[in-house]
N, CA, C and O of each residue as an XYZ file, in Angstrom:
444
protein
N      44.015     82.923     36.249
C      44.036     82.668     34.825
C      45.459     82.274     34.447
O      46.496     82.935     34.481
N      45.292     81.378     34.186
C      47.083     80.751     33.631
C      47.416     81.117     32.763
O      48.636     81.224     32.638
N      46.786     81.407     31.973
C      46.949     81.765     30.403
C      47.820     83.342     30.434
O      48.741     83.737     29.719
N      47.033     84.074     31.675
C      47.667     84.993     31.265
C      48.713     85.449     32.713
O      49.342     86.496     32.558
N      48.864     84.872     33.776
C      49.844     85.122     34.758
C      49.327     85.314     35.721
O      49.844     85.055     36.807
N      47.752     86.003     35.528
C      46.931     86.210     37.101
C      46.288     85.400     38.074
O      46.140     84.188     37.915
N      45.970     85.908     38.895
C      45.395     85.044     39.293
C      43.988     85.463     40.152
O      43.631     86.569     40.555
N      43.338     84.144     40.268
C      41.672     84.926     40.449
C      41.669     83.794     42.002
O      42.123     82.683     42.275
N      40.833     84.921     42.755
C      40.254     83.966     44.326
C      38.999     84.502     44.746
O      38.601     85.646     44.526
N      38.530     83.793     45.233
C      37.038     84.118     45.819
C      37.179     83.827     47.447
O      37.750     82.812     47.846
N      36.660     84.719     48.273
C      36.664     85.163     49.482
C      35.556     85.290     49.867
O      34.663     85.573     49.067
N      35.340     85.139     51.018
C      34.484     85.716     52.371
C      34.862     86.017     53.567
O      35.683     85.457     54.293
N      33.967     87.292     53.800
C      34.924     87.542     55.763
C      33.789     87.941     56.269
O      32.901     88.375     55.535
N      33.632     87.844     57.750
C      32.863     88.004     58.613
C      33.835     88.987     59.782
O      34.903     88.502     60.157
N      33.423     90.301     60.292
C      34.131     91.146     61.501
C      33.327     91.785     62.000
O      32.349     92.265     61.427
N      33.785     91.968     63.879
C      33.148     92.649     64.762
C      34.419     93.494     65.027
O      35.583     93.111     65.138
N      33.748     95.103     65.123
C      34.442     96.086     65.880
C      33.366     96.306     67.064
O      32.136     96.325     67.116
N      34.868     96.529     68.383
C      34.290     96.979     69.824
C      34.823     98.376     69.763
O      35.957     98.682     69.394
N      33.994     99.092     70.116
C      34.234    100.215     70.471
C      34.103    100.361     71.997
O      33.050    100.831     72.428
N      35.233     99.945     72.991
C      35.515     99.929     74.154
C      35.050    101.207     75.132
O      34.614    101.053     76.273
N      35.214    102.398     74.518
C      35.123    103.159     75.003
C      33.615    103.701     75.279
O      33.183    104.096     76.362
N      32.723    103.607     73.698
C      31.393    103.922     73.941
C      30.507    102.662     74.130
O      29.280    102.615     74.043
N      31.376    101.640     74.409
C      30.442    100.094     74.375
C      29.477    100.155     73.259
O      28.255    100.244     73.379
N      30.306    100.085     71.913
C      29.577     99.969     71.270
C      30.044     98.824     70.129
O      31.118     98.972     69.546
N      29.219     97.737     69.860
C      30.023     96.804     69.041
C      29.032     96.824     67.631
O      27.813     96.952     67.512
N      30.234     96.620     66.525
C      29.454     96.722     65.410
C      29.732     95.877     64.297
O      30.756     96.126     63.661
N      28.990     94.893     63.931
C      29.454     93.604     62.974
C      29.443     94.092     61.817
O      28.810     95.141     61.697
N      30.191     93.463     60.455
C      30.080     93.690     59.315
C      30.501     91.951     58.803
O      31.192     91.092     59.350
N      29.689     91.964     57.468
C      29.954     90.642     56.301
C      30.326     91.111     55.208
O      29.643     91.983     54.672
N      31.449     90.662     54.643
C      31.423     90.376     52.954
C      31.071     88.821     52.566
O      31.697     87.807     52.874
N      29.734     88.967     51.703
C      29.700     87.265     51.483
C      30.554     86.907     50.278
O      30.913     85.731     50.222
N      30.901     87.643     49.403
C      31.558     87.444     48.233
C      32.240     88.755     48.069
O      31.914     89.939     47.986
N      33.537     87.901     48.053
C      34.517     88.935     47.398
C      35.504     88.271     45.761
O      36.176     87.253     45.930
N      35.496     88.683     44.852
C      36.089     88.306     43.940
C      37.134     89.016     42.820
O      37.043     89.759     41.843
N      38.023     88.423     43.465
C      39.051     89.612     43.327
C      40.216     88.814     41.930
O      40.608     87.647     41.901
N      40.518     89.934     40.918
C      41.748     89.333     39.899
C      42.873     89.612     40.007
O      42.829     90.783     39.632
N      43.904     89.417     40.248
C      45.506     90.308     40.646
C      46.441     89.412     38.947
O      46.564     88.326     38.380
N      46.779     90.610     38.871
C      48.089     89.924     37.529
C      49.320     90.831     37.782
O      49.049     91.989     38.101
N      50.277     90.585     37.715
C      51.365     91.392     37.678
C      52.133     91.612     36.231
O      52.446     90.742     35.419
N      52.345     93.078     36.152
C      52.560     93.359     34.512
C      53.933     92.614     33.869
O      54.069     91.902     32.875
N      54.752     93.028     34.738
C      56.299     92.620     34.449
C      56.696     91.329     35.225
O      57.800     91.394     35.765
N      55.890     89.978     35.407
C      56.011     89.252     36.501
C      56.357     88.045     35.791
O      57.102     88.215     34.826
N      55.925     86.653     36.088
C      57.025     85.572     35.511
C      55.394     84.927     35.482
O      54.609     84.837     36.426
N      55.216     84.549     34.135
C      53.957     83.903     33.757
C      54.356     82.460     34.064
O      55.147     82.369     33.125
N      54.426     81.177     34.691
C      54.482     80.592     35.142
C      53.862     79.018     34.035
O      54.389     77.955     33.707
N      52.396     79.727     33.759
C      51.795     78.505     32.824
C      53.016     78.764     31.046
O      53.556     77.943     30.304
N      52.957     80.562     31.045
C      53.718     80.315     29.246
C      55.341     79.050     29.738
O      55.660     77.959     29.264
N      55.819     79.691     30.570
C      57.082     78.769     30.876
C      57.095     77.240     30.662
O      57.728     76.377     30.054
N      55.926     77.401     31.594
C      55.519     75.756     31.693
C      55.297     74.904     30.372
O      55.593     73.716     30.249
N      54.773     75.650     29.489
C      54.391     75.472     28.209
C      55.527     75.254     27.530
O      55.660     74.235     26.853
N      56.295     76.003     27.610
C      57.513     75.559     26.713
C      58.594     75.052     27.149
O      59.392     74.654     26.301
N      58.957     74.910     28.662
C      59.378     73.339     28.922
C      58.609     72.028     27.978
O      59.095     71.525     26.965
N      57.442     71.696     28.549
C      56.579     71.043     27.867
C      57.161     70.484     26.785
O      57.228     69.300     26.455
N      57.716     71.797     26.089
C      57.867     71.139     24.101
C      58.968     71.074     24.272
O      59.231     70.525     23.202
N      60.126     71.200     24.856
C      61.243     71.308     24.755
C      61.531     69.554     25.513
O      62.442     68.737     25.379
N      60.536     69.561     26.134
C      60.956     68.231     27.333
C      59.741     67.238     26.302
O      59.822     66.093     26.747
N      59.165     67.254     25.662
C      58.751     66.307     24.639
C      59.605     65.650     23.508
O      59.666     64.449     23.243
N      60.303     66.770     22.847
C      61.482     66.835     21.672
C      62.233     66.009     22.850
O      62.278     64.792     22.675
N      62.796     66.498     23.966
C      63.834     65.364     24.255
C      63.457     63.720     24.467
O      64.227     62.845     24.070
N      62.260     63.437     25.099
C      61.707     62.426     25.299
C      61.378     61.197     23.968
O      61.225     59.980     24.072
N      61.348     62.239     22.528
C      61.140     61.457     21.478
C      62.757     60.912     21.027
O      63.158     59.817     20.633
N      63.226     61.789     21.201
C      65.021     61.940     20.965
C      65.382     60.669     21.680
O      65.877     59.751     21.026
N      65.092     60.492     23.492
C      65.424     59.015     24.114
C      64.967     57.846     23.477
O      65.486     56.826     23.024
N      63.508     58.445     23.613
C      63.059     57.238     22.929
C      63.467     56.379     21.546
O      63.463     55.148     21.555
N      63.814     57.148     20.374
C      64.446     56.560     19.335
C      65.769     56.328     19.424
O      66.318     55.945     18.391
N      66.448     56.468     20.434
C      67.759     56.091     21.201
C      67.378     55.091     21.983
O      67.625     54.069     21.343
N      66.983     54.852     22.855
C      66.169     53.671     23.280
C      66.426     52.757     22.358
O      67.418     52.029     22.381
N      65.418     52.743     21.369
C      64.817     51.860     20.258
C      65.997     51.163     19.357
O      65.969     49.957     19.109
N      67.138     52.116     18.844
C      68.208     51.731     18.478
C      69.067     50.614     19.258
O      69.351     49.481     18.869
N      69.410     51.264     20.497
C      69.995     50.376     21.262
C      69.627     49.264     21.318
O      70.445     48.345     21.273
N      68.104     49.010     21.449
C      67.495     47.380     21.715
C      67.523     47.008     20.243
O      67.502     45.777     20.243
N      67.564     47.475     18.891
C      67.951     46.639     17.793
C      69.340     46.040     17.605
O      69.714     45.037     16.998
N      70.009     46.989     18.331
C      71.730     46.801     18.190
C      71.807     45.518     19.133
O      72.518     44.563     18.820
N      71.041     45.534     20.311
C      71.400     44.412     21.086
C      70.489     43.155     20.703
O      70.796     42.079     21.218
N      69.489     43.204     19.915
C      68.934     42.217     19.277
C      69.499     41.330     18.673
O      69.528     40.101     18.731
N      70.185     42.500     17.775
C      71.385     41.787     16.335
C      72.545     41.142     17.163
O      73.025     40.034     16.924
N      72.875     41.862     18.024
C      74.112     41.067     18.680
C      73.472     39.881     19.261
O      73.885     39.019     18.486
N      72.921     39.422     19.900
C      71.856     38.375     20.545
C      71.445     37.437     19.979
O      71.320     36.342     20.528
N      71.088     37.717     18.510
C      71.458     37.040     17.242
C      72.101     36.153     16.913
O      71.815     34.960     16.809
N      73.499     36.975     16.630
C      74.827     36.528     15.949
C      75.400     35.958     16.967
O      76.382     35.319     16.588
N      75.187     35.886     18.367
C      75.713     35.138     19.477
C      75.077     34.248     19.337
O      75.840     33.333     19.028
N      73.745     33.784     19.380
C      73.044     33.030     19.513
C      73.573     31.595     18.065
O      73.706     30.372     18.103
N      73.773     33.016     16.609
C      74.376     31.836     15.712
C      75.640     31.411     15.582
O      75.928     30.449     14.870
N      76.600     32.168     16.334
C      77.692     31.281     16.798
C      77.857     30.251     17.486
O      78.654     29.326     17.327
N      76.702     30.504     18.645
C      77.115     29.150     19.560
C      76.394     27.854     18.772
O      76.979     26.772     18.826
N      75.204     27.952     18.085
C      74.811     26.848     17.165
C      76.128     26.732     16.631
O      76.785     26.061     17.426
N      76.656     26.996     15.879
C      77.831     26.874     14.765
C      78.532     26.321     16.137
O      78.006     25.255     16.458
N      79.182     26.579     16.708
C      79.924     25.801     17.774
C      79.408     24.753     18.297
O      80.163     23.822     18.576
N      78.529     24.686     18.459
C      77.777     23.018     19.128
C      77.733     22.258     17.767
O      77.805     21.031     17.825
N      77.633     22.806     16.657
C      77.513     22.009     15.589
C      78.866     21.207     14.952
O      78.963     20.085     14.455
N      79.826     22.233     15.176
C      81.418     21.550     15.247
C      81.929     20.541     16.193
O      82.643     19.549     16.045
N      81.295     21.141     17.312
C      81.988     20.168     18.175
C      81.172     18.696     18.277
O      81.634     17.670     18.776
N      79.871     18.856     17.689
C      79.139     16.953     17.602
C      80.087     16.777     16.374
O      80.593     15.655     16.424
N      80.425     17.353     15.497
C      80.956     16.904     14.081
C      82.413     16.268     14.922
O      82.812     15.133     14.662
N      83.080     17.103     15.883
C      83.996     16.760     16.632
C      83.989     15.472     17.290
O      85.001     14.781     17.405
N      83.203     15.251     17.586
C      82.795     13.799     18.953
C      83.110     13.009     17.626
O      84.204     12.520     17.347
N      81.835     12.961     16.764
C      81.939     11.867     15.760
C      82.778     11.768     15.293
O      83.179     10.635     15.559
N      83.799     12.499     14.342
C      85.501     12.382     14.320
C      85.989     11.218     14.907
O      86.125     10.069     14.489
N      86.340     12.033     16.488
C      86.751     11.502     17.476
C      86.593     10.161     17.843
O      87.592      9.487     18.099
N      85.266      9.601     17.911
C      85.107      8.427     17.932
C      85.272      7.384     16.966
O      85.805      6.306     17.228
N      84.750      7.749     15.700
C      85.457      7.227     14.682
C      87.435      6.800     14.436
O      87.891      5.738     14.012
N      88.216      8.040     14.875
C      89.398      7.499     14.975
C      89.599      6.282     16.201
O      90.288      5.263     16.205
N      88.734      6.836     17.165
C      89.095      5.853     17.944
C      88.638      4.576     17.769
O      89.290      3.656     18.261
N      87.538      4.332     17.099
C      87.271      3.137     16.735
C      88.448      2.496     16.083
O      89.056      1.495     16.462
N      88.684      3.299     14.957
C      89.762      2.234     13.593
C      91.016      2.216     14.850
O      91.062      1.072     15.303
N      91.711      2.842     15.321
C      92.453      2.753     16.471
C      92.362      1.367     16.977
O      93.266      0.625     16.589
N      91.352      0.788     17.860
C      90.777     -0.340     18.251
C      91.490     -1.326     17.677
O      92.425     -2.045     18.029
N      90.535     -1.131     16.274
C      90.770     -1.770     15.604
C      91.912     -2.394     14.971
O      91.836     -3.569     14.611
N      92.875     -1.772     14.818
C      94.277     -1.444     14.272
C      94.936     -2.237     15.850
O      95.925     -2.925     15.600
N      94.742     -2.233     16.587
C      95.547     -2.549     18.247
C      95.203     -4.075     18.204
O      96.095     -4.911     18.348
N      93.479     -4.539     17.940
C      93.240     -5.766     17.938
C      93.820     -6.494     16.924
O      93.633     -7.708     16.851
């Protein structure tokens, strides 16, 4: 019984005694034996277990919304990286075109 620390087993035995001396042999059966053992002052094993259990749940919700944070934090950053480098590719075509433009009137100015 978990519940309460004991524990329950079911048995069978089969034995022959020789009696060597008067040659005499004598069988015995138990077909069922069913026996409960608990110990009073002993270490209940299932209550323990039980309250690991809640203690190791509370932490598991605790990771988990730690978890969850982290992957928003790295979302947002993933983000704002993502809209920098637009903003940077977007400067630097604004750049080319500039660029080519001076160099055109340049050309131009030489011819």
């Amino acid at each position: 019984m978990p519940f309460t620390g004991g524990e329950i087993s079911l048995t069978n035995s089969i034995a022959m005694n020789n009696d060597l001396q008067n040659k005499i042999t004598n069988y015995s059966s138990n077909w069922v034996s069913l026996t409960y053992s608990q110990t009073i002052n002993g270490f209940n094993q299932y209550k323990w277990d039980k309250r690991k259990y809640i203690y190791t749940r509370k932490l598991d919700e605790i990771n988990h919304k730690k978890d969850i944070a982290k992957l928003k934090t790295e979302a947002a950053q993933l983000f704002f990286d993502g809209y920098i480098l637009q903003k940077k590719i977007e400067l630097t075509k604004n750049n080319i075109v500039k660029t080519q433009s001076l160099l055109s009137q340049i050309e131009e100015k030489r011819n």
